[in-house]
N, C-alpha and C positions, 0 to 999 in steps of 0.2 A: 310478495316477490314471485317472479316469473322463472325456472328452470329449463333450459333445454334438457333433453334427452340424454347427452351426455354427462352434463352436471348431478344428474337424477340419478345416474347410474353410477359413480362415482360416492353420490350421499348415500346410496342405500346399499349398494356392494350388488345390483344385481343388474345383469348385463342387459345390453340395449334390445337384443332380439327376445328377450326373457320378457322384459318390460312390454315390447310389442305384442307377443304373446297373450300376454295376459291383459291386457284392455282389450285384444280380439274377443277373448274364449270366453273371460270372467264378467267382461264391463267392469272393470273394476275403477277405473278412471275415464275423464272426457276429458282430456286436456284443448285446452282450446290451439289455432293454429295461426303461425305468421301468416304473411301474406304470401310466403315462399311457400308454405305448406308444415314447415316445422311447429314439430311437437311444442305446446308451453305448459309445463306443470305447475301447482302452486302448491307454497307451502301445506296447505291440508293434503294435497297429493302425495308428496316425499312424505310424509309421517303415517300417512294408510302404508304404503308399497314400503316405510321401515318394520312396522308392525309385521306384517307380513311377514317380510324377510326372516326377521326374527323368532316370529313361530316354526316356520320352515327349517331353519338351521337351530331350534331345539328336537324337531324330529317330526312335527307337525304334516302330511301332507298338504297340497298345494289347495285342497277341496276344504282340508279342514280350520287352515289355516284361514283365509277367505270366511269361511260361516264363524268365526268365532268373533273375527275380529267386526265385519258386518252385525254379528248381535250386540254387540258394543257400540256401534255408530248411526248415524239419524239414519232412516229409511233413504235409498235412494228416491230420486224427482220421478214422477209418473212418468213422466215422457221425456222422450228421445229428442236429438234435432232432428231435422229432415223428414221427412215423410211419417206421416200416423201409420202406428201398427196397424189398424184396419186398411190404409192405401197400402201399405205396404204386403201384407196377408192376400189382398187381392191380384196385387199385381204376382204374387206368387202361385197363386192358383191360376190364372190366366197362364203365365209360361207355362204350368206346369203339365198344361192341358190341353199347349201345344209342341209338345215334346222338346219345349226349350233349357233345357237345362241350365244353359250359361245367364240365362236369364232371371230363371229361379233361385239361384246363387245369387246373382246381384243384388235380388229383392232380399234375400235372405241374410245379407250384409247392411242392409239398413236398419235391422234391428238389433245388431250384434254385440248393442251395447247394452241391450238387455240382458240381467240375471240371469241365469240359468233356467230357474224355475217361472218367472216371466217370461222367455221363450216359448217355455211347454203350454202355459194357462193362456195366453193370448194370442201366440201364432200359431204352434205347432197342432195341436189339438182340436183347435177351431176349424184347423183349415183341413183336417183329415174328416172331423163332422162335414164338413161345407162339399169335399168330394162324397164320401160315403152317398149323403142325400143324392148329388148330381148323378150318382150311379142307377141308385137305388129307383128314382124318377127314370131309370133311361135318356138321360141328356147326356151322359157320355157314356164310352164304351168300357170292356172292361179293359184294354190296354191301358187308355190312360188313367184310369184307377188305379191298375198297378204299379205305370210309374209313380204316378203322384206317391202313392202309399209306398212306396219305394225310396222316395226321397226325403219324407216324411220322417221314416224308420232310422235310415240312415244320420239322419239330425239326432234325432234321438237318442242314436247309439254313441257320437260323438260326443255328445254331450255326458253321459254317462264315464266314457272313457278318459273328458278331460276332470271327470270331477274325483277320478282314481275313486270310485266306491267303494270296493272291495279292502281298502288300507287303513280308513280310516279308525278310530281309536275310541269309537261312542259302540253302544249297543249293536247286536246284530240283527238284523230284518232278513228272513230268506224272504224272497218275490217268486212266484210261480203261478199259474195255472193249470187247472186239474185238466184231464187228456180230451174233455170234450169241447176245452175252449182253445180256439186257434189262434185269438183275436190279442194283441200283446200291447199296443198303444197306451192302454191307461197303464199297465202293469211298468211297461215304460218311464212313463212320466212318475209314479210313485217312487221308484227310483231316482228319480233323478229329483222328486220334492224329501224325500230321505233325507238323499245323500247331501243336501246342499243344507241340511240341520246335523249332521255328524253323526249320520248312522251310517254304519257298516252294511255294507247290503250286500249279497247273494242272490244274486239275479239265477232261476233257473231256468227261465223261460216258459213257453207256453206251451199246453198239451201233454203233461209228465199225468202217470200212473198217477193216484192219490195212494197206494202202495208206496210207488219212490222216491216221494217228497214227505212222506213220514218216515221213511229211512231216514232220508238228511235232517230232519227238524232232531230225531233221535238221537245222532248223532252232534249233530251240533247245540241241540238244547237254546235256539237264539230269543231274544226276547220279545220276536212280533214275526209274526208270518203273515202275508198281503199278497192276498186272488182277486183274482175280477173275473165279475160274469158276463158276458155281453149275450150268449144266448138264453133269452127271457123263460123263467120258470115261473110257476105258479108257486102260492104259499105252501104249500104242502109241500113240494119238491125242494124247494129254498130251505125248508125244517131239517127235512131229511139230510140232504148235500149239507145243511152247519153241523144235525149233530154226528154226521159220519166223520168230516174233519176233526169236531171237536174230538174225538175218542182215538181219530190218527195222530191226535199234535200231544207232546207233551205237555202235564198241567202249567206250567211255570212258562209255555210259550202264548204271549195273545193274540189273537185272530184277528184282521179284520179283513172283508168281504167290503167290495165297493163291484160297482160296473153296470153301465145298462140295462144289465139282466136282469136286475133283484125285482122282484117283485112289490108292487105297492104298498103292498102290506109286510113287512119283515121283521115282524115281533117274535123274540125267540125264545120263549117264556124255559126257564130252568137249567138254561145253557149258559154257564158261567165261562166267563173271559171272549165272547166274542162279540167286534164291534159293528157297525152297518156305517159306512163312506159312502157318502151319494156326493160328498164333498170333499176337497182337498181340508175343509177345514174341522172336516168330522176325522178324519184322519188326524188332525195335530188333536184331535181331544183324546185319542185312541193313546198318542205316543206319549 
């Protein structure tokens, strides 16, 4: 059976701009459209978006609610309607590199029914590598690097913002990097691959003393703390920089180190609880 919008909201108690909302931000549904344009939900849709509801008005945040009930349900479909995330990823690098912004939003709505953390792993990410190189080559200038990485950032941070990180009810992860890395992208994205598995996260940003993120870990005692390197070290200095951490973090919190920087070799022979992410999926082995 087929639901308008209003019927939808009526079954599940949650109002129409709410329901809009959340297919934007979450992908949480794709209802398909009349020929007017009207929303059509189906009954497997009204029973995710009561689910939902439901966690939510036991106390659930809106982020955690979403991951629990998605760990319960088939994976969503690889793909989107409309345009491939790679046409799409391009045509946002293209506006974005001619200072088009209303454009790059456009592009950046044809994915938006992507997860969260599919955002980050196939547009977002790729497409700050794909500027980075173009800079780094001198095919573009540093202007529009910065806006690119500007608008980049800003996804990133929204995304974070709608997944309420900070609230959730699972383990805490502080996120920081130490003061000689400035670079926040992946640091970013780890948050936002966290927070969409119900961890609590503490975003501090990038470039803090390793003195003042062993305050916070002291005081909060959380169960994972996650730096990225992106300025490249040798093995020797990679040894040095884990077992300095290791002796700033509390025993009971675990480490792990991902980012560009690490060295090829990052065997950390005697250094208990810290892990090496070259991957997002070396990450879920950490957590």
């Amino acid at each position: 059976m087929s639901y308008r919008i209003k019927r939808v909201a009526h079954l599940t108690g949650i109002n129409p701009a709410t329901l809009r909302a959340w297919e934007r931000r979450y992908g949480l549904v794709a209802p398909d459209r009349t020929d007017s344009g009207y929303r059509l939900y189906t009954d497997e849709d009204v029973a995710m978006l009561s689910r939902i509801k439901a966690l939510v008005d036991e106390g659930l945040t809106i982020g955690e609610a979403i991951t629990r009930v998605r760990r319960g349900s088939e994976p969503l479909p690889r793909d989107v309607d409309g345009p491939s995330v790679r046409d799409a990823r391009a045509r946002m690098q293209e506006c974005l590199l001619a200072f088009d912004r209303r454009g790059a939003l456009m592009a950046y709505e044809t994915v938006s029914l992507l997860p969260p953390d599919r955002r980050v792993e196939e547009v977002l990410l790729p497409l700050a590598e794909e500027v980075g190189d173009l800079w780094g080559s001198h095919e573009i200038g540093i202007a529009e690097e910065h806006f690119a990485s500007a608008f980049i950032r800003e996804k990133l941070v929204g995304l974070i913002e709608d997944l309420d990180t900070g609230a959730a009810r699972g383990p805490e992860c502080v996120c920081a990097t130490m003061e000689s890395e400035r670079h926040e992208f992946g640091l970013l994205a780890t948050t936002i691959y966290l927070a969409t598995r119900g961890w609590r996260v503490l975003y501090l940003g990038s470039g803090l003393p390793m003195a003042e993120v062993s305050r916070v870990l002291h005081r909060r005692k959380p169960a994972l703390l996650c730096t990225s390197l992106v300025n490249r070290m040798s093995t020797a200095e990679f040894r040095k920089f884990a077992r300095d951490l290791r002796d700033a973090t509390p025993s009971e919190t675990e480490i792990v180190i991902g980012g560009a920087g690490l060295p090829d070799s990052t065997d950390v022979p005697g250094i208990d609880g810290i892990h090496i992410a070259r991957e997002f999926t070396d990450l879920t082995r950490a957590m």
